[in-house]
N, C-alpha and C positions, 0 to 999 in steps of 0.2 A: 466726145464719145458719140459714134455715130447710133441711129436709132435707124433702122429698115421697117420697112411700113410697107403691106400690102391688104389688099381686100380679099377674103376667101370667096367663093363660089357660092357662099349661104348668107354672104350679103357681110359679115363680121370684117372688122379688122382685127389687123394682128400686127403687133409691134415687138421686134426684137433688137438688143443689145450685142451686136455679135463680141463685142470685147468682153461680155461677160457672160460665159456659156450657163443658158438654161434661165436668164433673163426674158422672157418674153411673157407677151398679155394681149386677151383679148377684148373688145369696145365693141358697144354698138355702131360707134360714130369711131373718125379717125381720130377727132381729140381726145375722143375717151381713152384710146386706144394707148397714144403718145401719152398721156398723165397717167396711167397704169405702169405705163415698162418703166419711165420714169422715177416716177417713188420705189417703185422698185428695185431696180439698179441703184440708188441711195443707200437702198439697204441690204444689200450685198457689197457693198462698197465699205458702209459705217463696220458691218460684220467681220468682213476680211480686216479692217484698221483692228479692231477690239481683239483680234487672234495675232495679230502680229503676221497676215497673210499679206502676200503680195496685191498690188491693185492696178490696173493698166494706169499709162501715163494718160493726163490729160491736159488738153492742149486747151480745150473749150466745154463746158459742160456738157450740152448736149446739141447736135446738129441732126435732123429730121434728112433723108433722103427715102424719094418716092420709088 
């Protein structure tokens, strides 16, 4: 699952999920950023398993592109 990562303009990072829309977090630092979307996407993932909702396929937990 890939994770997109960039810097805003006020200095934050931002890290989104796009496989899982509405996934996204804000860090002061980039690894803040990356361990935010992270646990997060976990738990929209544990969410969708406990409803019986579908989940993207995953090939590899999670891979960071800048």
């Amino acid at each position: 699952m890939n994770i997109e990562i960039e810097r805003e303009s006020d200095g934050r990072w931002i890290a989104e999920v796009p496989d899982l829309p509405g996934v996204m977090a804000y860090g002061r630092t980039r690894k803040q950023a990356i361990a935010k979307a992270e646990s997060l996407a976990l738990r929209v993932i544990a969410d969708r398993l406990d409803h019986g909702e579908a989940v993207p396929e995953l090939h590899e937990l999670f891979a960071v592109s800048a």
